[in-house]
N, C-alpha and C positions, 0 to 999 in steps of 0.2 A: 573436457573437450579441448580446452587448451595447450594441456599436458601433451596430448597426440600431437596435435600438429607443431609444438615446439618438438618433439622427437622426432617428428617427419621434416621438419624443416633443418634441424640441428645435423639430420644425417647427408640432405641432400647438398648441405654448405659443406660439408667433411667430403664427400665424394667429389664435388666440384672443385675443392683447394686446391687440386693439381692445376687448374684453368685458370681461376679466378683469382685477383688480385686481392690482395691480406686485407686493405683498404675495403673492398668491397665485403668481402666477407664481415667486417667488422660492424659496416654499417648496417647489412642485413639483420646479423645479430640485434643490434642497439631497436632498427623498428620494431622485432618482435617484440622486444622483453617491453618496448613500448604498447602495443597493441594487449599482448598478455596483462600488462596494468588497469589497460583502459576495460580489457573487458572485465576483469574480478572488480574493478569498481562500480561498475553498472549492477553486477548480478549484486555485490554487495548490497549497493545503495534499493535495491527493489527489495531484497528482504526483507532491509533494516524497513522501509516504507510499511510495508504488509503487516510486521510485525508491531509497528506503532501504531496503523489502523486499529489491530487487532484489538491492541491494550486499550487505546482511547475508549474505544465501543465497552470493553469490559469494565472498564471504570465508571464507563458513563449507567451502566445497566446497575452497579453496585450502588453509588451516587442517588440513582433512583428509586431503591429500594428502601434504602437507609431514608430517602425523603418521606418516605409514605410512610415508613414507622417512625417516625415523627410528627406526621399528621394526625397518624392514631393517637398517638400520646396526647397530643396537643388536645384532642376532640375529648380525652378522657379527664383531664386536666378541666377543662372549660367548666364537664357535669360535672367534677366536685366544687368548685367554684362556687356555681351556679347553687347547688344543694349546701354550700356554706354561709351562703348570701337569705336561702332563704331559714336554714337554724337562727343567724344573728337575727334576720326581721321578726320570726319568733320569740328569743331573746330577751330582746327590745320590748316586744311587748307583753311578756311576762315580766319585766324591770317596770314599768310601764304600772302594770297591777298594783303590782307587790308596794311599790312608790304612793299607792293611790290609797293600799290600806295600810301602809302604815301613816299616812296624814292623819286618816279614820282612828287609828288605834292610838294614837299618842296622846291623848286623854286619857287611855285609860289605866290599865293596871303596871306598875314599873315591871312586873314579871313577864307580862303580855309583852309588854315594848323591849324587850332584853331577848326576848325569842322572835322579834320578829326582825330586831337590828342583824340577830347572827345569820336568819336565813336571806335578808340581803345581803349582807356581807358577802356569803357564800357564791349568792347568785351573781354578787358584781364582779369580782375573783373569775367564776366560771366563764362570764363574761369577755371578761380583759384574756383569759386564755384563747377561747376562741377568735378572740380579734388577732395577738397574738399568730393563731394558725392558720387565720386568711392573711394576713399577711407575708407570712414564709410561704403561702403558696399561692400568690400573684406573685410575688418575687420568682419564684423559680417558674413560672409562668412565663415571665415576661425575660428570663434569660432561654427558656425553649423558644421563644418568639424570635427573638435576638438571633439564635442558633440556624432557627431553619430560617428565614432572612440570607443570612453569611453562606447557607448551603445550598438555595435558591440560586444566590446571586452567580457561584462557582458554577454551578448546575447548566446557567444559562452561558456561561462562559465557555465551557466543555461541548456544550450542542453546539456552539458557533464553531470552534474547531472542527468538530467532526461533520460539521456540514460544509465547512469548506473543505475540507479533506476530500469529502462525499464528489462535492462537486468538481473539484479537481479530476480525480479519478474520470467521472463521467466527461469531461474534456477530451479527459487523454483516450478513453474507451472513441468518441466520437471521430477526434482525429485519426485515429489506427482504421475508420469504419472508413473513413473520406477518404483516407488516402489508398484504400484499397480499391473505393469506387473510380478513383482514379487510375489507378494503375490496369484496371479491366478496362475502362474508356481509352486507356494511351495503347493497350496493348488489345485491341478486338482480333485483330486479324489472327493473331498467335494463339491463342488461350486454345485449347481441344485439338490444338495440332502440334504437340509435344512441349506444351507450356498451359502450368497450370498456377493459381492465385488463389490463395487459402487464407484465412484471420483465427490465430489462434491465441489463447494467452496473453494478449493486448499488444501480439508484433504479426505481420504480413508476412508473409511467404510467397515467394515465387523461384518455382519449383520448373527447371528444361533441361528437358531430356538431350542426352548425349548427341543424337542425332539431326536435333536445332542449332548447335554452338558449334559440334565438331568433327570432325573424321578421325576416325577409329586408331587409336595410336596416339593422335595430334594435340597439339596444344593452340595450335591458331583457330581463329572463328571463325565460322565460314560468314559469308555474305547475309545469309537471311537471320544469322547469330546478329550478329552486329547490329542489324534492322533495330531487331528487338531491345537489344541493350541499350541502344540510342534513346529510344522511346521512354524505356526506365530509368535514364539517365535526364531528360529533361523533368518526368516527373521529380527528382531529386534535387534538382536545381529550386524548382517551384517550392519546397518544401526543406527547407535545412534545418529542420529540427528534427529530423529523423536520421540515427544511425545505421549503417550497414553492416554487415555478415556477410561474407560470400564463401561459400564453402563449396569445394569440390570432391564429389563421391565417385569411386570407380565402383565395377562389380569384383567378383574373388578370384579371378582368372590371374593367377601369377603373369607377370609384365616382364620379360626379361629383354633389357636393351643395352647398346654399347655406347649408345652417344650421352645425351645430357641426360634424359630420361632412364633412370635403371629399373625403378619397377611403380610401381601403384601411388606410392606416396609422391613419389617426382610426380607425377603426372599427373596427379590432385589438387597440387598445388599449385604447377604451373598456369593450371586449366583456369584456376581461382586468380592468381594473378592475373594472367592473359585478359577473365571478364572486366578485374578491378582497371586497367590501364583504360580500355574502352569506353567503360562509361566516365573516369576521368577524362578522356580526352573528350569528352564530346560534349558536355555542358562541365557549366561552369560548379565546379563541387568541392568542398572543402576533400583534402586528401584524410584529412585526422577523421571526417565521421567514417572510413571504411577499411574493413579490418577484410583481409584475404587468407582463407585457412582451407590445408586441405583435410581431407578426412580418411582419403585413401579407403579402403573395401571395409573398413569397419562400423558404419550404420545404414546396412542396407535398409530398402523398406521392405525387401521381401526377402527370406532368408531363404526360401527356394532356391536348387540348384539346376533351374530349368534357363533354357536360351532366352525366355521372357523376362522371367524375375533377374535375370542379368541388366537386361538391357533395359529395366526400369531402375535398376540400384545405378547403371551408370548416368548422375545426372549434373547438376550444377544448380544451386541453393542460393538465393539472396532473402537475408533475414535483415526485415527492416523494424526499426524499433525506434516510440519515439522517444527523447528525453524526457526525462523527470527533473530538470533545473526548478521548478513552480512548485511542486509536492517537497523537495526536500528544504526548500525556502522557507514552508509551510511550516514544516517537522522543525525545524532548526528558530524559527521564532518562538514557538513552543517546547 
């Protein structure tokens, strides 16, 4: 999108050299390659945004997984425990017996007592094993414990991110909703009589037709243009966290002129400049949030080669968008 109108504006500064001072020319140059920065960092920074949503959400789903097959483990862990706690009380109490006859038998024969020292021996040996392997397995117990603890804790750490993320988002969704409820409040009279206001993709659109802004050929506004641009130009004011777009579309009718104007792209662009001066003049607005680009006959909305879809392609586009300063503050603490 940029590429175009840096070729539509590159060529209309080379046809105007003959007029225009080298000074101005220069400076022209220097806004664009300004405006061209500022917009690749915007579309940039939304990516990168979407794309860390994206990830946060997929690590948090893996995160979550990984938790619960460690609850499994855990719960499987517990019943061997549990079935090792009750062999030792078993054990125990076959040590218990065995203790009670051999008190019994130690009166009696030295062969009796020599058979019955070996099968305790044996049994306290099996014993001391099994204690032994309750042991190694509360120990790795109690580091699974430890584990999902330290994955819990991260776990709750990652939802808070991605629910201020969440909520962020729903902000900005809210403001782009408001500020459209606005712009249809500021602009009633206009809206179905060649001006229309649309929310798409989390940026506003306001969409007027040729016929509201201009005469045919022209770059000046006519009077009930102006009305209107006023109107969106105080909402702008009230709201400076919204950047601008203003883009100017012709239809495919080759332009052929001798003065300033030579063909489609002059006159796309002037048209877009022409709206941007007007709503700067007229409330108080940062000059850096609005970018003026034309588009000239290359994104009609109707590719129709009828006198309608003409005169619906020739229109004038203000794309409002709000910042993401809060989301990437977000992303960049994380």
């Amino acid at each position: 999108m940029i590429k175009l109108s840096n070729v539509a504006l590159a060529c209309g500064l080379l046809l105007m050299a003959s007029c225009v001072p080298q000074l101005k020319l220069d400076e022209a140059k220097a806004k664009l390659s300004t405006c061209e920065s500022e917009l690749a960092t915007i579309k940039k920074t939304s990516q990168e945004c979407d794309a860390k949503l994206a990830e946060q959400r997929e690590q948090l789903a893996k995160d979550q997984k990984y938790l619960d097959g460690l609850r499994r483990d855990t719960t499987i862990i517990g019943s061997n425990l549990r079935n090792m706690n009750a062999k030792y009380d078993k054990l125990n109490a076959v040590n218990e017996q065995l203790m009670d006859r051999y008190t019994r038998l130690l009166n009696g024969a030295e062969k009796d007592n020599a058979k019955l020292s070996s099968n305790l021996q044996m049994t306290q040996e099996e014993l001391l094993k099994k204690q032994d392997e309750l042991k190694a397995l509360e120990a790795q117990l109690n580091k699974q414990k430890a584990s999902l603890d330290d994955l819990g804790t991260e776990l709750k750490k990652r939802e808070a991110r991605v629910n201020e993320l969440e909520d962020i988002l729903k902000k900005k969704d809210q403001a782009v909703a408001d500020l459209r409820k606005k712009l249809s409040d500021a602009l009633t009279g206009f809206e179905g009589k060649g001006l229309t206001i649309t929310q798409k993709n989390g940026k506003v659109y306001i969409s007027m037709d040729e016929n509201l802004l201009f005469a045919s050929g022209k770059t000046g506004v006519e009077p009930k243009g102006v009305d209107a641009l006023k109107n969106v130009a105080k909402v702008l004011e009230q709201n400076p966290d919204i950047n601008v777009m203003v883009e100017g579309h012709t239809d495919d009718v080759p332009m052929k002129g001798n003065g300033d104007i030579k063909d489609n792209w002059d006159l796309s662009v002037m048209r877009a400049t022409s709206v941007t001066k007007i709503m700067l003049g007229s409330a108080k607005i940062d000059a850096s949030r609005i970018v003026a680009a034309g588009r000239g006959e290359y994104f009609p909305l109707d590719n129709s080669k009828t006198p309608e879809a003409r005169k619906k392609n020739r229109r004038t586009e203000l794309i409002l968008t709000p910042k993401l300063d809060e989301l990437l503050k977000v992303l960049g603490n994380n």
